[in-house]
C-alpha positions as CSV (number, residue, x, y, z in Angstrom):
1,X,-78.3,254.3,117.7
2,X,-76.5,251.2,117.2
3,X,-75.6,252.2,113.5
4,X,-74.5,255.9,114.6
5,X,-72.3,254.3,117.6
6,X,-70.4,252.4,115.2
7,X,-69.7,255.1,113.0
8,X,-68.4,257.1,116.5
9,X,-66.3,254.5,117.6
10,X,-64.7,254.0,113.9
11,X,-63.8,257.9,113.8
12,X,-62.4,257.6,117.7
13,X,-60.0,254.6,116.3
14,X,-58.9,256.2,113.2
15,X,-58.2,259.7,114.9
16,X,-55.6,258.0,117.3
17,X,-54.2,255.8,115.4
18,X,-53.4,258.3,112.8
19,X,-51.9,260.6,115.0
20,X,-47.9,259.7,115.2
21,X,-46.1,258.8,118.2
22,X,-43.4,262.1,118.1
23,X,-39.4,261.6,118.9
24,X,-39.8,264.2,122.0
25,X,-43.1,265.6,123.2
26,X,-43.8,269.4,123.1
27,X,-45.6,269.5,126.9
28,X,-43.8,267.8,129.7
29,X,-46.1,265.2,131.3
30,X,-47.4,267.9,133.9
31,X,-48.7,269.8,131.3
32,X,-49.9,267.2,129.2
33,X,-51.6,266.3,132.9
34,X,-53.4,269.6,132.9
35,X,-54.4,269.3,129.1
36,X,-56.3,266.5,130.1
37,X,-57.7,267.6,133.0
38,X,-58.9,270.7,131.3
39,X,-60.4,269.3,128.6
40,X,-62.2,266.4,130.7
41,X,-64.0,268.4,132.7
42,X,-65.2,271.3,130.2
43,X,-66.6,268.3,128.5
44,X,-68.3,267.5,131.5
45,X,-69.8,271.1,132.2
46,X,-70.6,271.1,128.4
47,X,-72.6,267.4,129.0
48,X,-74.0,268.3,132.5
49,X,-76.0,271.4,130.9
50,X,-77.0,269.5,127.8
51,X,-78.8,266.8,130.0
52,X,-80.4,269.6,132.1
53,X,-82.2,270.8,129.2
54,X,-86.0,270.2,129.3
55,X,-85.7,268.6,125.7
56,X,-83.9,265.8,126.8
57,X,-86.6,264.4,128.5
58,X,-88.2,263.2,125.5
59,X,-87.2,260.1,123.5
60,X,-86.3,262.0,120.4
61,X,-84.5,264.5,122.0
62,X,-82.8,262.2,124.3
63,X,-81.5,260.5,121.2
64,X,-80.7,263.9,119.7
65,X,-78.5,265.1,122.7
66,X,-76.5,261.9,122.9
67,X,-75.8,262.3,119.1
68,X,-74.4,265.9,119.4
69,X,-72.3,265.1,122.4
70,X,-70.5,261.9,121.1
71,X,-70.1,263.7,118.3
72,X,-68.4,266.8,120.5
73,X,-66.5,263.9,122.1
74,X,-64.7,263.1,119.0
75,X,-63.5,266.7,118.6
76,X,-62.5,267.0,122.2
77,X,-60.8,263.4,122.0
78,X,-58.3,265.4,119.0
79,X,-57.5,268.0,121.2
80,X,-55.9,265.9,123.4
81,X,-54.5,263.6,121.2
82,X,-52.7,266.6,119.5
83,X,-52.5,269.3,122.2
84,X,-51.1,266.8,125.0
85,X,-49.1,264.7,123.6
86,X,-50.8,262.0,125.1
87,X,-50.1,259.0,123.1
88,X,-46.1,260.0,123.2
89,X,-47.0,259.3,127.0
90,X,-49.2,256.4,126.3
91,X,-46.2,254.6,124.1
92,X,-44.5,253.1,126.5
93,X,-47.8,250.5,127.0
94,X,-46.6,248.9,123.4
95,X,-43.2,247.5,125.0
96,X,-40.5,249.4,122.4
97,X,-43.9,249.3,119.4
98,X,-43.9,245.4,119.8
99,X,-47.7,245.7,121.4
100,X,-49.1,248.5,119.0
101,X,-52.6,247.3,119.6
102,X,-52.0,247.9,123.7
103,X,-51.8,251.1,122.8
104,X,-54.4,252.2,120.4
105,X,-56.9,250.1,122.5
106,X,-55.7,252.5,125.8
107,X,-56.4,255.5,123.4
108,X,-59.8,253.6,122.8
109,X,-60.0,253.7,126.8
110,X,-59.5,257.1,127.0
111,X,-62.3,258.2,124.4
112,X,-64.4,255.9,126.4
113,X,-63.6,258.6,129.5
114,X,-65.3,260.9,127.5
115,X,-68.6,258.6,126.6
116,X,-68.7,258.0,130.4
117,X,-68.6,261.8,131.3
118,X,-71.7,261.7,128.5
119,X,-73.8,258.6,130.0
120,X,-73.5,260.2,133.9
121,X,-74.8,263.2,132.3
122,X,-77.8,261.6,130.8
123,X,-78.4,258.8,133.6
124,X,-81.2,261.1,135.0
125,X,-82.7,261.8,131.5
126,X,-82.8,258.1,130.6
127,X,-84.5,257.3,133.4
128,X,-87.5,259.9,132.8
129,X,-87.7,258.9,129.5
130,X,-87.6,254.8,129.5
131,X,-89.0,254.5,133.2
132,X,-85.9,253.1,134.9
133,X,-83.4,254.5,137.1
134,X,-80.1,253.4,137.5
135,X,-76.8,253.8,140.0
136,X,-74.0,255.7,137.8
137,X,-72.1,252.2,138.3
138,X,-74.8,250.0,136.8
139,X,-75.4,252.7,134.3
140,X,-72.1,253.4,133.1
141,X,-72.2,249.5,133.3
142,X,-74.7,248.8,131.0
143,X,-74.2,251.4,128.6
144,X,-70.2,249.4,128.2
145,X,-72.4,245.8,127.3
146,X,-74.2,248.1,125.0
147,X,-71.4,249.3,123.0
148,X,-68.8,246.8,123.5
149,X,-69.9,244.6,120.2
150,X,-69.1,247.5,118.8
151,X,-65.3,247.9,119.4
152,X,-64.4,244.4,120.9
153,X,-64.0,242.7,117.3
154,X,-61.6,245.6,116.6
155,X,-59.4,244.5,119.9
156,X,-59.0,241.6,119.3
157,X,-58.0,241.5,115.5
158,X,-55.3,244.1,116.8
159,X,-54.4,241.8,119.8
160,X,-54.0,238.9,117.0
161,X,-52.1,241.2,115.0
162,X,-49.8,242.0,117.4
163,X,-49.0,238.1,117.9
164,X,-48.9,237.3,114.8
165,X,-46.1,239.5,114.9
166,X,-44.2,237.9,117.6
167,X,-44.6,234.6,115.8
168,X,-40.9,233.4,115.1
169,X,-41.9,233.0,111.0
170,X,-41.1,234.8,108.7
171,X,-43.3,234.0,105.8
172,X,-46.1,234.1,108.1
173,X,-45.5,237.9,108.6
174,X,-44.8,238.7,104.9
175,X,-47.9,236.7,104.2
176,X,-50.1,238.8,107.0
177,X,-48.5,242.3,106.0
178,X,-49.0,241.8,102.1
179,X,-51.9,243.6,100.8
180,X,-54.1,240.2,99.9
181,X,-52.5,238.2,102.7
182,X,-53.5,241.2,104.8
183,X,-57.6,240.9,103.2
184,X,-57.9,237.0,103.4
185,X,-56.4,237.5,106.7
186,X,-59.2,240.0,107.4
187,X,-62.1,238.3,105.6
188,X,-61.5,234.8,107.8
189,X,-61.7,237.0,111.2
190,X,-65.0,238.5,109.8
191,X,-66.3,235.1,108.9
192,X,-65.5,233.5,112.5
193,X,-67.0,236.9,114.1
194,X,-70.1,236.4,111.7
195,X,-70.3,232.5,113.2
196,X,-69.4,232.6,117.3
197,X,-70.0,236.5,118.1
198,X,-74.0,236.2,118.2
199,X,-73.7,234.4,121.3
200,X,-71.5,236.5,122.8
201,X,-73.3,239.4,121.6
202,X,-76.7,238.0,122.9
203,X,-74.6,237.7,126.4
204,X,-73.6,241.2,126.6
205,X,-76.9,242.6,125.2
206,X,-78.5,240.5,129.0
207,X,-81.3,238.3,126.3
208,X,-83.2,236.3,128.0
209,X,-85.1,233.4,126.2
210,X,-88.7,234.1,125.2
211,X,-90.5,232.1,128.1
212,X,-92.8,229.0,127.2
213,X,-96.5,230.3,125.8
214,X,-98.7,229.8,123.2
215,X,-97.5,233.1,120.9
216,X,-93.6,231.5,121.6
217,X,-95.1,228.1,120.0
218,X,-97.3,229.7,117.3
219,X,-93.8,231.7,115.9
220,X,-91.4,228.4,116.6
221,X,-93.9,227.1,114.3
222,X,-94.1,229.9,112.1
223,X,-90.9,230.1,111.5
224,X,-90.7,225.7,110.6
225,X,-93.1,226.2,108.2
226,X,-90.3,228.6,106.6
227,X,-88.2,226.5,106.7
228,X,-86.3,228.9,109.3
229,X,-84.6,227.9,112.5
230,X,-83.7,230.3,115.2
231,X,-84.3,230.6,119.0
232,X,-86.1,234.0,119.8
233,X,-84.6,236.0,122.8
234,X,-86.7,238.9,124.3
235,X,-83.8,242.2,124.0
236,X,-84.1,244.4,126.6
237,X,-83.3,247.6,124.1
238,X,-83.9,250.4,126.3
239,X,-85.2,248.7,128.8
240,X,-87.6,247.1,125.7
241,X,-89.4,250.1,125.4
242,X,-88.8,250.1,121.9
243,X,-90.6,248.3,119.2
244,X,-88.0,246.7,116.8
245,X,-86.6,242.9,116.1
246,X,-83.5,241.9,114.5
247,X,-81.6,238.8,113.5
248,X,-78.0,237.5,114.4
249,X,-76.3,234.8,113.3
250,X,-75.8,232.5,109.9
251,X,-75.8,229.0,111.2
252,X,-78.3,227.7,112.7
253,X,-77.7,226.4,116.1
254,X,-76.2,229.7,116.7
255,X,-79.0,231.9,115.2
256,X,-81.2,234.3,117.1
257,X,-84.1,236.8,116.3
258,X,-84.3,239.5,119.0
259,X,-87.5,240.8,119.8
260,X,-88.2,243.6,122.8
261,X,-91.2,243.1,125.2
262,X,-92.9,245.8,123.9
263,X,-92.9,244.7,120.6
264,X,-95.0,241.6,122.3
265,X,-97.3,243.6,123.8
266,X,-97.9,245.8,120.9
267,X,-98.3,243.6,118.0
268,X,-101.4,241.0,117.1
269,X,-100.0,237.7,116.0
270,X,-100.4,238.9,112.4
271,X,-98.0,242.0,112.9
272,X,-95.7,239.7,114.8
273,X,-95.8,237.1,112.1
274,X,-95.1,240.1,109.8
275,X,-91.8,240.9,111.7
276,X,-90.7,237.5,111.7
277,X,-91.1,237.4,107.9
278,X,-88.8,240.8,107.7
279,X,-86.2,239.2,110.0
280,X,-86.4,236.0,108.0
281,X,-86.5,237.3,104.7
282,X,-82.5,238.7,106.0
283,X,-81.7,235.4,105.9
284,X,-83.0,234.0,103.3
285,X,-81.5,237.1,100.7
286,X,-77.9,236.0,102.4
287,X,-77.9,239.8,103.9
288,X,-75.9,238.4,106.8
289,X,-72.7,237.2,105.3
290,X,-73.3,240.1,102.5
291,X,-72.6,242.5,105.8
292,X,-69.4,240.3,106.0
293,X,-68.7,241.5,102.0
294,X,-69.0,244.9,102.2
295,X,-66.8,245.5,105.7
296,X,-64.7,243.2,103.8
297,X,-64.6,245.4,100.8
298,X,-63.5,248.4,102.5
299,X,-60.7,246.5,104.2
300,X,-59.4,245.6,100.1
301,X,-60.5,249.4,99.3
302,X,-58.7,251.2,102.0
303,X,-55.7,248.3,102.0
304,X,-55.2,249.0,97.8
305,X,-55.6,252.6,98.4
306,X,-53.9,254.0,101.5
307,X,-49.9,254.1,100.1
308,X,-51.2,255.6,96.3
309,X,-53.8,258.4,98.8
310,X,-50.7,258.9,101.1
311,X,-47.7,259.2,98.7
312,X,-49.6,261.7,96.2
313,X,-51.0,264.0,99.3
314,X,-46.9,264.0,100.4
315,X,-45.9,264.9,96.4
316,X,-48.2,268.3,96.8
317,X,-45.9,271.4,97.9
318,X,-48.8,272.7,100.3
319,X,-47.6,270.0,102.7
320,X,-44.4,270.8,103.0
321,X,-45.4,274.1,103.3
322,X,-47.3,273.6,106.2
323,X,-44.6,271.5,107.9
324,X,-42.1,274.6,107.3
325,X,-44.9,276.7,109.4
326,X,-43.8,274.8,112.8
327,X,-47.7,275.1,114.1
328,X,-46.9,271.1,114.9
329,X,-44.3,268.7,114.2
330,X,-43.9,267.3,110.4
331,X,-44.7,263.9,111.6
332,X,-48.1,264.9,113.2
333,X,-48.5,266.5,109.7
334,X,-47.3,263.3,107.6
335,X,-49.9,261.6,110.0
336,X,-53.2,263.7,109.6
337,X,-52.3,263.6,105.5
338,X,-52.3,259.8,105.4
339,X,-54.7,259.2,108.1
340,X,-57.6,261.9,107.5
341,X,-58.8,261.1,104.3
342,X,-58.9,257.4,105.3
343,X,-61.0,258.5,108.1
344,X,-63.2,260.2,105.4
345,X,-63.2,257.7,103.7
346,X,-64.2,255.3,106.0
347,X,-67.4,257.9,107.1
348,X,-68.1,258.1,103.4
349,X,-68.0,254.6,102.8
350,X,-70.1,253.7,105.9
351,X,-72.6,256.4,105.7
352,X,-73.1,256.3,102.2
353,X,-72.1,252.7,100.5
354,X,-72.6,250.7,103.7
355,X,-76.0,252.8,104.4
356,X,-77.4,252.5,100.8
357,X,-76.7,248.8,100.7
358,X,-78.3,248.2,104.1
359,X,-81.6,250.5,103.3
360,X,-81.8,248.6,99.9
361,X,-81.1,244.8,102.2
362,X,-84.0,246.3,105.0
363,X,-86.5,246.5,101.8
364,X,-85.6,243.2,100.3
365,X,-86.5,241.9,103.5
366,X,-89.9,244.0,103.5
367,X,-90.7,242.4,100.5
368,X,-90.5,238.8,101.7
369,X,-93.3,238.8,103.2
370,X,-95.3,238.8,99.9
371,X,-93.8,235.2,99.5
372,X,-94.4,234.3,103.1
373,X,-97.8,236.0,103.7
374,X,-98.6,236.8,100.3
375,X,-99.6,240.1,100.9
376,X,-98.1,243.6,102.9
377,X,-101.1,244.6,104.9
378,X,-99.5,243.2,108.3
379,X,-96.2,244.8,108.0
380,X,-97.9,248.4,107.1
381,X,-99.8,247.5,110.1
382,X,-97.0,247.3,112.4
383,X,-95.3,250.0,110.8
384,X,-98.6,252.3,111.9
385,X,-98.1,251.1,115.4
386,X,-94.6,251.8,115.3
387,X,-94.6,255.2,114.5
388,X,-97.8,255.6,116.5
389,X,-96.6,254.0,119.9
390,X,-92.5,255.8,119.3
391,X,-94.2,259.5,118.7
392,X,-91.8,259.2,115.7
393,X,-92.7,261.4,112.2
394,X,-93.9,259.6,109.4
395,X,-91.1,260.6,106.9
396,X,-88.3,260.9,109.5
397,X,-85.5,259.2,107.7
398,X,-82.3,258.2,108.3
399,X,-79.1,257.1,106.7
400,X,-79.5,253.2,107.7
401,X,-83.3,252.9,107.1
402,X,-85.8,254.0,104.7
403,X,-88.3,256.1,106.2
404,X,-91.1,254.3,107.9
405,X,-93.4,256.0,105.4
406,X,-91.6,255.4,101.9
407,X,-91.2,251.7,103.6
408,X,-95.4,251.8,103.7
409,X,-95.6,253.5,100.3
410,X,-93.4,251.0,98.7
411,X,-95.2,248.0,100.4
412,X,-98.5,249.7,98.8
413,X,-96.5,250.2,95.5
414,X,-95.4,246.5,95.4
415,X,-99.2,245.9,96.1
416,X,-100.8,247.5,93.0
417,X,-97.9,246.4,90.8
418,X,-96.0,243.2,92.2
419,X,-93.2,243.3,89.1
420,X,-91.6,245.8,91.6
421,X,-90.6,243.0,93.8
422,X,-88.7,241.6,91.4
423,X,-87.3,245.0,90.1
424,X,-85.8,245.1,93.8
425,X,-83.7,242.0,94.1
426,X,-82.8,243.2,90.7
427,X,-81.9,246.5,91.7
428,X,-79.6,244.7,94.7
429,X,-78.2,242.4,92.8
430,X,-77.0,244.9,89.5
431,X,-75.3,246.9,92.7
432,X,-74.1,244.2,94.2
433,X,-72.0,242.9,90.9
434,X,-71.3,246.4,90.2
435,X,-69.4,247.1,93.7
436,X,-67.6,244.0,93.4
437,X,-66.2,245.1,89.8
438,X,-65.3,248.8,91.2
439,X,-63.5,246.9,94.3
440,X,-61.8,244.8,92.3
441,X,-61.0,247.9,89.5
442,X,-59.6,249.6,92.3
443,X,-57.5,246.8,93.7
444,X,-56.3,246.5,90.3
445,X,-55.1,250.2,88.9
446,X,-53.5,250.4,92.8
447,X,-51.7,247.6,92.5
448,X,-50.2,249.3,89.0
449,X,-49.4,252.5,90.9
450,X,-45.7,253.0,91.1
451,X,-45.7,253.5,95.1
452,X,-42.1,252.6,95.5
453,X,-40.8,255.3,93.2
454,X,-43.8,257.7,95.3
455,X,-42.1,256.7,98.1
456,X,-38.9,257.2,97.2
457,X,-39.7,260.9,95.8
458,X,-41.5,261.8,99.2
459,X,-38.7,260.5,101.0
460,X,-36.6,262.9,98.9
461,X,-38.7,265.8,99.0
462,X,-38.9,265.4,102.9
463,X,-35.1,265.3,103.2
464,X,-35.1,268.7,101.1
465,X,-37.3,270.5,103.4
466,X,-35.5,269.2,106.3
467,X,-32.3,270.5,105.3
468,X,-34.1,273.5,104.4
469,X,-35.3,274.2,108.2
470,X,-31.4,273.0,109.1
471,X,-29.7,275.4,107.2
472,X,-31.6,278.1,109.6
473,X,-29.5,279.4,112.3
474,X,-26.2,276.8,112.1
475,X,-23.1,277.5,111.2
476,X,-21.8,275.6,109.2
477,X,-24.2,276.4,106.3
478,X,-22.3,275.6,103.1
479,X,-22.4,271.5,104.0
480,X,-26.0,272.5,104.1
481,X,-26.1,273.6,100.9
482,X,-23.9,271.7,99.2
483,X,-26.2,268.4,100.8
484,X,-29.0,270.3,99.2
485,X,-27.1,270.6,95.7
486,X,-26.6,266.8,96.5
487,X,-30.0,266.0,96.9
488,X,-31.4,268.0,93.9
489,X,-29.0,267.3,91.4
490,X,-29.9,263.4,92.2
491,X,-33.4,263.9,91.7
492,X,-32.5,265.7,88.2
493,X,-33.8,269.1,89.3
494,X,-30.6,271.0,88.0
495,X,-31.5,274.4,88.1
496,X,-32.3,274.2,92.1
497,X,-28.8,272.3,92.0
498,X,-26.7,274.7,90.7
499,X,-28.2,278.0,92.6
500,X,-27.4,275.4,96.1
501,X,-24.3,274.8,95.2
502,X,-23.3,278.3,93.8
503,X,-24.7,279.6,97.3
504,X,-22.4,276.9,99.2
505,X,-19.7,278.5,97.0
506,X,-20.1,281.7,98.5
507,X,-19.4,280.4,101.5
508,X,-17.4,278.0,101.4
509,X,-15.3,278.4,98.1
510,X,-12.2,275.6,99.3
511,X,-14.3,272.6,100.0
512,X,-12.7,270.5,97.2
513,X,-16.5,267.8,97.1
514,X,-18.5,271.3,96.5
515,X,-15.7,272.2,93.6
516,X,-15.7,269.0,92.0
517,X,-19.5,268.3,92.1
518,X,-20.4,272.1,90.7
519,X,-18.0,271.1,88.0
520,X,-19.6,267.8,87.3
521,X,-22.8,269.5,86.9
522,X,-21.7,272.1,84.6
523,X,-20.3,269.1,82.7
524,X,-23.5,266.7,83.0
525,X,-26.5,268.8,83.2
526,X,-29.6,267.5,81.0
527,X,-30.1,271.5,80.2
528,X,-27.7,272.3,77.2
529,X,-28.2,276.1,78.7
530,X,-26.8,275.3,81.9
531,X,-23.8,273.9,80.8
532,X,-20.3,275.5,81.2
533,X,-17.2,273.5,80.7
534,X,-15.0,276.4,80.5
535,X,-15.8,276.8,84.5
536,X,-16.4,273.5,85.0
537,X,-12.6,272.7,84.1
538,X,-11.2,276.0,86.3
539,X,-13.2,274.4,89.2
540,X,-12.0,270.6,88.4
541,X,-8.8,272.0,88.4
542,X,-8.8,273.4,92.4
543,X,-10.9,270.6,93.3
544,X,-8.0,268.2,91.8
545,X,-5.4,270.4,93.4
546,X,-6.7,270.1,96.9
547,X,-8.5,266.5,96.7
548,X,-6.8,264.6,94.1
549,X,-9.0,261.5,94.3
550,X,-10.2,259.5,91.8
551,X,-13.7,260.3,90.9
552,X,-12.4,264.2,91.1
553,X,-9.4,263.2,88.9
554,X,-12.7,261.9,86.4
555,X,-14.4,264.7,87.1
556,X,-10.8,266.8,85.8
557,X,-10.7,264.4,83.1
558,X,-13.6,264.8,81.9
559,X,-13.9,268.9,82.3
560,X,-10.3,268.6,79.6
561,X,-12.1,266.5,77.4
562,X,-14.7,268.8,77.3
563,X,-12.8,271.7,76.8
564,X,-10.8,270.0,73.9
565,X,-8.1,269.0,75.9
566,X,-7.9,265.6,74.6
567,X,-4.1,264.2,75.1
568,X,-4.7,265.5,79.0
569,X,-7.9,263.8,79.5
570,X,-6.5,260.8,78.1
571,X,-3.6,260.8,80.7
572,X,-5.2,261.6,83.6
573,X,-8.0,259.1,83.0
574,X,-5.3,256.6,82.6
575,X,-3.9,257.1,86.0
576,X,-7.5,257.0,87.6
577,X,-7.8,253.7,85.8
578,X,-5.1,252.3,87.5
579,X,-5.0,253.9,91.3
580,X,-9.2,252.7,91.5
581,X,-9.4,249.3,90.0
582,X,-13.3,249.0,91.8
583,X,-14.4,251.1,88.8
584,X,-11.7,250.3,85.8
585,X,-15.5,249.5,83.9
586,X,-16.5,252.8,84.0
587,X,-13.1,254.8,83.6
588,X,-12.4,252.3,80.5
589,X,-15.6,253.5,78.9
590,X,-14.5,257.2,79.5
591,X,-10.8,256.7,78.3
592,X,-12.9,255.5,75.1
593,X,-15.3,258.4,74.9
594,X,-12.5,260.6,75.1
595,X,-10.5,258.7,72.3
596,X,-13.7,258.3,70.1
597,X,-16.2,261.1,70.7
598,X,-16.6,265.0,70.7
599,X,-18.2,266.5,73.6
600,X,-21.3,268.6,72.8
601,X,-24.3,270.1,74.6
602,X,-26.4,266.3,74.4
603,X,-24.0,264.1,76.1
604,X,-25.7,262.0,78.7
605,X,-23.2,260.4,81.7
606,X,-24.0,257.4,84.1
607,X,-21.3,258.4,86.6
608,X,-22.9,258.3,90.6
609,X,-22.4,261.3,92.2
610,X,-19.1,260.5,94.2
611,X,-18.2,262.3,97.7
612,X,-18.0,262.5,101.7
613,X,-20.9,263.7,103.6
């Protein structure tokens, strides 16, 4: 449960931090209210009847109910983030977006609401099924020790963030916010949490020390003859109903092995020597600080690859499209494109890379015990009396762990033919050295990916469409147009350019910046078939007339040249020359083109688009 409550709490952070804090919210704070309210407590009915269910009154389906409502959680947790506005109403927690992390850990808080309306609804269940009842305060209680390993590295690497930020350095902050200052950054945290969270974690978790006996002594001395050092703490998992062990920590003094009573009671000293083998056999094949690499490696991937992901999503027209529909703001959309297939990402990476790394790390370590014991017949023991004493199928798998019975068939393969040991760490290690190589691939071709230039076209595009929704319904919709012409012309797409202008023509036809930059289209365009000097110089002409400025004066200039008219090109490009010395470079070059060249249907101009907006 552990593993699938990570992967809960990951898709909780990344749905609100995705979601953008909007300019002015569509529901007042009454209604947002109401949202809430509403969606709170049809959870809760939803919840209530789950846990009445007969089925949840076994372990398995216990487990199974819990799954399917964190899981309806997540979806109800969107509706309000997107339906009530409520992280517009949150903002204000971030002081003016100095605090950021204040607020996404409040969103965390209020996904937690949800978990809570989930754990009073199984309180009674629970205790059917593991033999303890609780309060609803020591419950809810326990169930927030439970989880809040989970989530509490993730505070405070924001809370660091966040003061980081406030640091008076500036090279300090560019350092932090660059994509590899950003990793390294990341990877130290990881490495402290790896080091000083087991004892925290052992803390929470309420581990006591195994008390003083003979089996304590025989494994203390079992585990010296490994060369192995750790205390062993007795882990009250589910009130230690369930048989399972695990390991924390990479140095030493601060190294546990977690065992749960029943697993005691359960095992002969063999088995349990068996399950200290597995848990040893972790640390030995460095599977600890190889966690530390892979959460580290999708911090490079989705660091490398969230601008290239974002800024080709905001190139594809069906965006747009969908922010022109009005269902919900175009920032909420911008958000949901960048931030949803991050989030899939991240449940891709996690369920898949992460999970086939960790199944592969859980053999490895099934395999030690050949070295230690020299043979499997222990382990496949305790892996009978697992599955015997937790009612659990044989070939129930799961996405973290190999089924206990291909972990038994293995062991038995490994048996009959022992070069499959080796084949293993071989197996790990040629995945291993090939995820490293894709990481770094990938960190590589994203680092070549021209995201400036991406983000300057999105940044274009996204102007275009908002002008497009401005020109509906206001009145003054030539400046519209002609901004449009503006916009289009600069990003080269001439065709769109001249039908925005010629519509601002209609409406407008004595606004001297639309005359004069229709004609220098006509006189500029890339496209020989767009082309028309002959108009070009009737509109130069009007624009000159009623704006005689310098760059239309050019722009006059130029439409004679093109036309033929060389003597009066030459003289009026003199007198620009000398009324706008700022740009005598680029009028001398024309006064020379005109003197020394014929226009034709290929001439290329550097001129700026010139005018008042």
């Amino acid at each position: 449960m552990i593993y699938a409550n990570l992967l809960v709490f990951l898709a909780a952070i990344f749905l609100f931090s995705i979601a953008a804090v909007p300019q002015e919210p569509v529901v007042s704070w009454l209604e947002s209210l109401a949202i809430c309210l509403a969606v709170y407590g049809f959870y809760g009915v939803i919840v209530r009847r789950t846990f009445k269910s007969a089925a949840t009154r076994s372990s398995a389906g216990y487990f199974q109910a819990e799954k399917r409502m964190s899981i309806l959680a997540l979806v109800f947790f969107a509706i309000l983030i997107y339906l009530g506005d409520i992280k517009y109403y949150l903002s204000f927690l971030s002081v003016g977006d100095r605090f950021p992390a204040v607020l996404n850990v409040s969103g965390l808080g209020l996904f937690l609401l949800f978990l809570l309306l989930l754990w009073l609804a199984g309180r009674r269940s629970y205790g059917q099924v593991f033999g303890k009842s609780y309060s609803r305060a020591s419950f809810v209680t326990t169930n927030i020790r439970t989880n809040l390993p989970i989530v509490l590295p993730w505070v405070v690497l924001s809370l660091i963030y966040d003061l980081v930020a406030l640091v008076p350095s500036p090279s300090l902050r560019q350092f932090v916010e660059s994509p590899w200052g950003d990793v390294i950054f990341f990877g130290l945290f990881l490495l402290l949490v790896v080091i000083f969270f087991p004892p925290l974690v052992r803390r929470l978790w309420d581990c006591q020390k195994m008390p003083e006996s003979p089996l304590l002594h025989h494994l203390q001395t079992f585990c010296r003859r490994q060369n192995f050092s750790a205390d062993i703490y007795l882990w009250p998992l589910f009130e230690g109903r369930v048989l399972t062990a695990a390991v924390m920590g990479v140095v030493p003094g601060l190294r546990y092995i977690l065992v749960t009573p029943a697993l005691l009671e359960t095992m002969s000293v063999a088995e349990l020597e068996a399950v200290m083998a597995h848990e040893i056999g972790h640390v030995k094949k460095k599977h600890l600080l190889l966690y530390v690499l892979l959460i580290g490696g999708f911090s490079v991937l989705a660091g490398f690859m969230a601008e290239p992901i974002l800024f080709y999503l905001l190139s594809l027209d069906g965006v747009y499209w969908l922010m022109n529909l009005d269902l919900v703001r175009p920032e909420t959309v911008i958000g949901i494109v960048g931030g949803l297939p991050l989030l899939l990402f991240l449940l891709f990476y996690f369920r898949y890379v992460f999970g086939y790394f960790i199944r592969n790390f859980e053999r490895q370590a099934d395999l030690y015990v050949f070295r230690i014991l020299g043979d499997s017949r222990a382990l496949v023991a305790a892996f009978e009396k697992i599955v015997w004493a937790g009612g659990q199928r044989r070939e129930k798998k799961n996405w973290h762990h190999f089924g206990i019975g291909e972990r038994i068939d293995h062991l038995a393969l490994c048996e009959r033919e022992p070069d499959w040991i080796d084949r293993q760490d071989r197996k790990v290690n040629r995945s291993l050295i090939a995820y490293i190589l894709v990481v770094a691939l990938v960190a590589v071709l994203a680092g070549r990916v021209p995201t400036e230039q991406m983000a300057r076209d999105y940044e274009a595009k996204y102007i275009e469409m908002v002008l497009m929704r401005g020109m509906e319904g206001i009145e003054n919709q030539a400046l519209w147009y002609r901004l449009l012409g503006d916009l289009m012309f600069n990003r080269q797409l001439e065709q769109k350019a001249l039908i925005a202008y010629n519509k601002a023509l209609e409406l407008e036809p004595g606004d001297p910046e639309l005359l004069n930059n229709l004609a220098w289209l006509l006189l500029t365009t890339k496209d020989p078939v767009l082309r028309d000097p002959v108009r070009a110089l009737g509109l130069a002409r009007e624009a000159a007339r009623l704006a005689p400025k310098p760059y239309v004066l050019d722009t006059l200039a130029t439409a004679y040249w093109a036309n033929g008219l060389i003597e009066e090109a030459v003289a009026i490009e003199r007198q620009v020359l000398q009324s706008d010395p700022e740009q005598a470079d680029f009028y001398r070059r024309q006064l020379q083109r005109f003197e020394t060249e014929r226009y034709n249907g290929k001439t290329m101009f550097n001129r700026e688009m010139q005018g008042e907006e």
